[in-house]
C-alpha positions as CSV (number, residue, x, y, z in Angstrom):
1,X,10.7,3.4,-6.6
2,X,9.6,1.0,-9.4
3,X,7.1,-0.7,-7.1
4,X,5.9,0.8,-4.0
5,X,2.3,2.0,-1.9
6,X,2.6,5.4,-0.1
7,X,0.6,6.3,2.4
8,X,0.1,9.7,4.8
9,X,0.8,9.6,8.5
10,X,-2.7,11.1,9.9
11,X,-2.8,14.1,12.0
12,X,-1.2,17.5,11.1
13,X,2.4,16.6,9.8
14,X,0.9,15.1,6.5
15,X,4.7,13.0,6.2
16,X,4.2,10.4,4.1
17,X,6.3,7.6,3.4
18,X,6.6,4.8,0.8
19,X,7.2,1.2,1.1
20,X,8.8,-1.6,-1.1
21,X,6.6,-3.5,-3.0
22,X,7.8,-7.1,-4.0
23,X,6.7,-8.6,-7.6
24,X,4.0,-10.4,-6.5
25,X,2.6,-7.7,-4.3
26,X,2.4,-5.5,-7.0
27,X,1.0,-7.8,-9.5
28,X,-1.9,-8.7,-7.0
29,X,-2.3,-4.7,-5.6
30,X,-2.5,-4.2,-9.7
31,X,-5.1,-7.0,-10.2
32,X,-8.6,-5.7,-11.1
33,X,-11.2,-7.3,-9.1
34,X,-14.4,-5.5,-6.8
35,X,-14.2,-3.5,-3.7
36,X,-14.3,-6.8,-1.6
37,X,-12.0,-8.6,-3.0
38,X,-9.3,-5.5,-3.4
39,X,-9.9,-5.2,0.9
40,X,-8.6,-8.7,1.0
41,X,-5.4,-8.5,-1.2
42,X,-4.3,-5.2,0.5
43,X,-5.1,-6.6,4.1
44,X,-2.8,-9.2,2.5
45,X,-0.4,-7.4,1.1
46,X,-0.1,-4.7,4.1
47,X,0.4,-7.8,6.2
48,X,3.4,-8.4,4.5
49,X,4.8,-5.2,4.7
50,X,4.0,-5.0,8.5
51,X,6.1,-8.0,8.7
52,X,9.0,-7.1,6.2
53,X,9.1,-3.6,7.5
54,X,8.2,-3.7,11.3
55,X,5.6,-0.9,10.9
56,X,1.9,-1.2,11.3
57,X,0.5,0.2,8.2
58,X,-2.5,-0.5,8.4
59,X,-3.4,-0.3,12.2
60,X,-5.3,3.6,12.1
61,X,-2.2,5.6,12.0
62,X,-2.3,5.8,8.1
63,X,-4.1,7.3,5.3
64,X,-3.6,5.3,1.9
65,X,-2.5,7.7,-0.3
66,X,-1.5,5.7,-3.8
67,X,0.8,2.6,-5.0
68,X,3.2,2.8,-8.0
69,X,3.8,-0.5,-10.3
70,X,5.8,-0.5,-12.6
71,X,6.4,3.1,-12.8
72,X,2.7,4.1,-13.0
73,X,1.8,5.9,-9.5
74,X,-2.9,5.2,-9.2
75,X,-5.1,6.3,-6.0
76,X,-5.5,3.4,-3.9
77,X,-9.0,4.4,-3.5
């Protein structure tokens, strides 16, 4: 995918699975800004997946694993 976040079911399957990213959730998940302000865009941006995808990302069950913009794949953390 040209745009996506990926994260790791916890436990011991390690399955992980990657989600769409629209334009402008990329270009904020790619904005630079400090460790504060990066927990509000991806509580944002997670939110909207939640929504779009009808799966609770960011409720526990997930490990953050990386997100891919425009081709290039970074650590989320």
């Amino acid at each position: 995918m040209k745009n996506c976040v990926t994260v790791k079911l916890n436990g011991g399957s390690e399955y992980e699975e990657s989600y769409y990213l629209t334009e402008g959730e990329a270009l904020a998940l790619d904005c630079k800004g400090n460790g504060a302000f990066q927990n509000k865009v991806w509580n944002i941006i997670a939110s909207h997946i939640n929504w779009r995808e009808q799966m609770c990302i960011n409720g526990g069950g997930f490990q953050l694993v990386s997100y891919t913009v425009n081709g290039v794949t970074k650590p989320l953390h």
